[in-house]
C-alpha positions in Angstrom: -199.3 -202.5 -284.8 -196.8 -205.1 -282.5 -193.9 -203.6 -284.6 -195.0 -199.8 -283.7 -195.2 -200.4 -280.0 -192.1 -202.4 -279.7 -190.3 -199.7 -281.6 -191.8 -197.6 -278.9 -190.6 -199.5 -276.3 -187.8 -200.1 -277.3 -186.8 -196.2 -277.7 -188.3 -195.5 -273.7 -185.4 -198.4 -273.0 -183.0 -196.0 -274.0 -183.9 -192.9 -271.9 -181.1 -193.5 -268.4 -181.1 -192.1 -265.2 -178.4 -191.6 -262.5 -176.2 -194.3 -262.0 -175.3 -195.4 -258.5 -171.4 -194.0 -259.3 -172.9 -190.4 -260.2 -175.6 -190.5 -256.8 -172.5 -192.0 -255.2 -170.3 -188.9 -256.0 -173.0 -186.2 -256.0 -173.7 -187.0 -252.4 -169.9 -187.0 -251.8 -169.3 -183.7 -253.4 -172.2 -182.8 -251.5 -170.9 -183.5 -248.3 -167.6 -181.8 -249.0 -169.4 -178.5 -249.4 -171.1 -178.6 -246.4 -168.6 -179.4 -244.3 -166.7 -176.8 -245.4 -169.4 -174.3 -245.5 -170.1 -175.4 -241.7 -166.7 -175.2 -240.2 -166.2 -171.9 -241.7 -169.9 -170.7 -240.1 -168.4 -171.9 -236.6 -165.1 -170.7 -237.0 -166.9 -167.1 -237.9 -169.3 -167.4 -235.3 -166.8 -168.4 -232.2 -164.6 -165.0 -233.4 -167.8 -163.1 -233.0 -168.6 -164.3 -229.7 -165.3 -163.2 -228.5 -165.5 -160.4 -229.5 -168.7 -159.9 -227.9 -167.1 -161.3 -224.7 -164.4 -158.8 -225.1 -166.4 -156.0 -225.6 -168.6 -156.9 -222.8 -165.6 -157.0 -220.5 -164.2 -153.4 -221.4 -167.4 -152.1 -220.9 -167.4 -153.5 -217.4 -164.3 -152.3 -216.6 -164.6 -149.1 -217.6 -168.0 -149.2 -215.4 -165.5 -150.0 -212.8 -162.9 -147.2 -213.1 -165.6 -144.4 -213.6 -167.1 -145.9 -210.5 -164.3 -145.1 -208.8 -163.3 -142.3 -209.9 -166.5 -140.7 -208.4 -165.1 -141.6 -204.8 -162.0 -140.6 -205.3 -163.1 -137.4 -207.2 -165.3 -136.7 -203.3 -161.8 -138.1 -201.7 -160.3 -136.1 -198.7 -157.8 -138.4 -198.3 -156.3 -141.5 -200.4 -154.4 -144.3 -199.0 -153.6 -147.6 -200.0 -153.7 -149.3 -196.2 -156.7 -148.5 -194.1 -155.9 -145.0 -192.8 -155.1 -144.4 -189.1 -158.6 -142.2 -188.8 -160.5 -145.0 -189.3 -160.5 -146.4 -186.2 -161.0 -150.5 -185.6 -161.2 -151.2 -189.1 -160.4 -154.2 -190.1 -160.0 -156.0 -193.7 -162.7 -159.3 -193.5 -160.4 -163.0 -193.6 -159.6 -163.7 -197.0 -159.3 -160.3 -198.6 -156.9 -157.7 -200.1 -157.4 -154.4 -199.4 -156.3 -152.1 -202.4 -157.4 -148.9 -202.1 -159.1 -146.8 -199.1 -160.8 -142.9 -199.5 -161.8 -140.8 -197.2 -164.2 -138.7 -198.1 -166.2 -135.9 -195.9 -168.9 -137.3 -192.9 -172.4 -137.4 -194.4 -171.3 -138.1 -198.2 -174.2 -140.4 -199.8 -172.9 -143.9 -200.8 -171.0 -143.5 -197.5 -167.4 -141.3 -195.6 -165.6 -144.4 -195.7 -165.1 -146.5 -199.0 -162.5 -149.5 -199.4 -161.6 -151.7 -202.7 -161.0 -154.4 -201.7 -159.7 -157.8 -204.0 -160.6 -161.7 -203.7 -159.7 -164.7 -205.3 -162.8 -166.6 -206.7 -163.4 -169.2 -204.0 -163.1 -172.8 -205.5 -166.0 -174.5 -206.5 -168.9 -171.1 -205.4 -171.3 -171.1 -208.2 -173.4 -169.1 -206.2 -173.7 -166.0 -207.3 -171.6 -167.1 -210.2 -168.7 -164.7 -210.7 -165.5 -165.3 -213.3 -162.6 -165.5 -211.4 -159.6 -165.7 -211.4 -160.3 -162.5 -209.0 -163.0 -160.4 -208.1 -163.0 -156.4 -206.9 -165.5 -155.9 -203.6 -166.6 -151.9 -203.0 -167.6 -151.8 -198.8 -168.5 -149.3 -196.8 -168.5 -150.9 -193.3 -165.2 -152.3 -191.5 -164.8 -156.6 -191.2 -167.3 -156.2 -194.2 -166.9 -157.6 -197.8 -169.1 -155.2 -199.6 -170.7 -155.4 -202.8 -168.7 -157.1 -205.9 -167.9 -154.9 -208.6 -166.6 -156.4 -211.4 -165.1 -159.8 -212.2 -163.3 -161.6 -214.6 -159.5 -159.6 -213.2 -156.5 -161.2 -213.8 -154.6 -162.4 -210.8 -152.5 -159.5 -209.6 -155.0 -156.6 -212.2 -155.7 -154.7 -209.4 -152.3 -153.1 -208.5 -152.2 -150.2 -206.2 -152.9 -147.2 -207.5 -149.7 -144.9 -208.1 -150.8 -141.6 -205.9 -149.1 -137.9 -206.4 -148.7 -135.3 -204.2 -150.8 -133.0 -206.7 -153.6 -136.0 -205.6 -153.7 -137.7 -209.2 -154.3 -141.3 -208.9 -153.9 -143.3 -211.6 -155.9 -146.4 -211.4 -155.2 -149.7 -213.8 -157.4 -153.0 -214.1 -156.6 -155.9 -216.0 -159.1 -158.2 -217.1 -159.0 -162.0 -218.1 -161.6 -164.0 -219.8 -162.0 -167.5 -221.2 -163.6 -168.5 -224.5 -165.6 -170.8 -224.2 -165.7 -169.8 -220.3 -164.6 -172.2 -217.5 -166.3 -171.9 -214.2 -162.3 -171.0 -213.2 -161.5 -169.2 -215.6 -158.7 -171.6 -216.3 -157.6 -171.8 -220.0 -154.4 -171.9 -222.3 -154.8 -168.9 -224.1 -157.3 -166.2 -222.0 -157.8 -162.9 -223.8 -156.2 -160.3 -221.3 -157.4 -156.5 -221.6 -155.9 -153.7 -219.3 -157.7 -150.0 -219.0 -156.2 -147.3 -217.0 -157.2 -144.0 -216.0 -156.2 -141.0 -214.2 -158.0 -139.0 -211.4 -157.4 -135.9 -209.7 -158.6 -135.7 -206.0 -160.1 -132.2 -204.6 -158.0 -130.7 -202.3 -157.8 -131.5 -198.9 
C-alpha cells in the first residue's frame, strides 16, 4: 500500500509548471505587443483628430466667405479703405480694415458693413479665439464688431482683388496647431486657403 502511493507521488512530482524564464519572457513578449499596439492606436488617433481640426476649420471658413458674399451680393459700392460717403468713420486702435460695402439705407444686418482684421491680443483667453489673427464684421464707425472666424494666418486676409464688372474675389487662409497652443505658435501648422468669387449688383 506505501509502495502504491509513493509511486503516486512520485508521478504528481513530475507534472511542471512555468518556469520563472518562460513567465519572465511571456510577460516580455507581452509588453512588446502592447506597446506596439498602443503607439500605433495614438499615432491613428492624433491623424484623426487633425483631420477633424482641419475639417472643422474649412467649414468655418467657408461660413466666412458665404457670409460675405451676401453683403457684397447687396453691395452698392466696394472699397478696400473706408469710402469718402461714410462720413467720420473711423477704424477702432488696433485694427486693419480690409474690406468696406456700401449697401442701400435701410438694408437689415445694416448700410454700412466693414471687415476688419486683428492680431490675437497676447495673453486674452477671454473669449478664447486662435490666433495668429482674427476677422471682426462691424456695423458702427470706432467699433470692432462681432468676430467672425479665427484661426487666419498672419497676412490670410488680403484685399480683395475688385473688377470693374464688380467681381470680387475674396481669399482666406487659415492656420491651425495640432495639439493647439493658446498662440497658435507651432513648427509645423496645417495652413488651408479657400477662395471665392462674387459678383456685385450693379450700381
Amino acid at each position: 500500500m506505501n509502495n502504491q502511493i509513493l509511486a503516486k507521488l512520485t508521478r504528481q512530482s513530475k507534472v511542471t509548471g512555468f518556469t520563472l524564464v518562460e513567465l519572465l519572457n511571456a510577460m516580455a513578449i507581452t509588453g512588446v505587443i502592447i506597446t506596439v499596439g498602443g503607439s500605433g492606436l495614438v499615432i491613428i488617433l492624433n491623424y484623426n483628430r487633425q483631420a477633424e481640426v482641419k475639417t472643422d476649420l474649412r467649414i468655418e471658413l467657408n461660413r466666412t466667405l458665404d457670409f460675405m458674399a451676401d453683403d457684397l451680393r447687396e453691395a452698392n459700392n466696394i472699397s478696400t479703405s473706408v469710402p469718402t460717403s461714410w462720413t467720420g468713420w473711423t477704424v477702432p486702435a488696433g485694427y486693419s480694415g480690409v474690406l468696406f460695402v456700401t449697401k442701400s439705407p435701410g438694408t437689415p444686418g445694416g448700410s454700412q458693413v466693414a471687415y476688419y482684421l486683428r492680431e490675437k491680443l497676447p495673453g486674452a483667453t477671454s473669449p478664447v479665439w486662435q490666433g495668429p489673427q482674427i476677422i471682426y464684421r462691424a456695423t458702427a464707425t470706432n467699433n470692432e464688431g462681432d468676430a467672425l472666424v479665427d484661426s487666419i494666418q498672419t497676412g490670410g486676409f488680403p484685399a480683395p482683388t475688385i473688377t470693374n464688372s464688380r467681381q470680387v474675389t475674396l481669399s482666406l487662409t487659415g492656420q491651425i496647431c495640432t495639439p493647439p497652443t493658446p498662440e497658435n505658435i507651432c513648427s509645423n501648422p496645417q495652413i488651408l486657403t479657400i477662395s471665392t468669387k462674387i459678383f456685385a449688383r450693379a450700381q
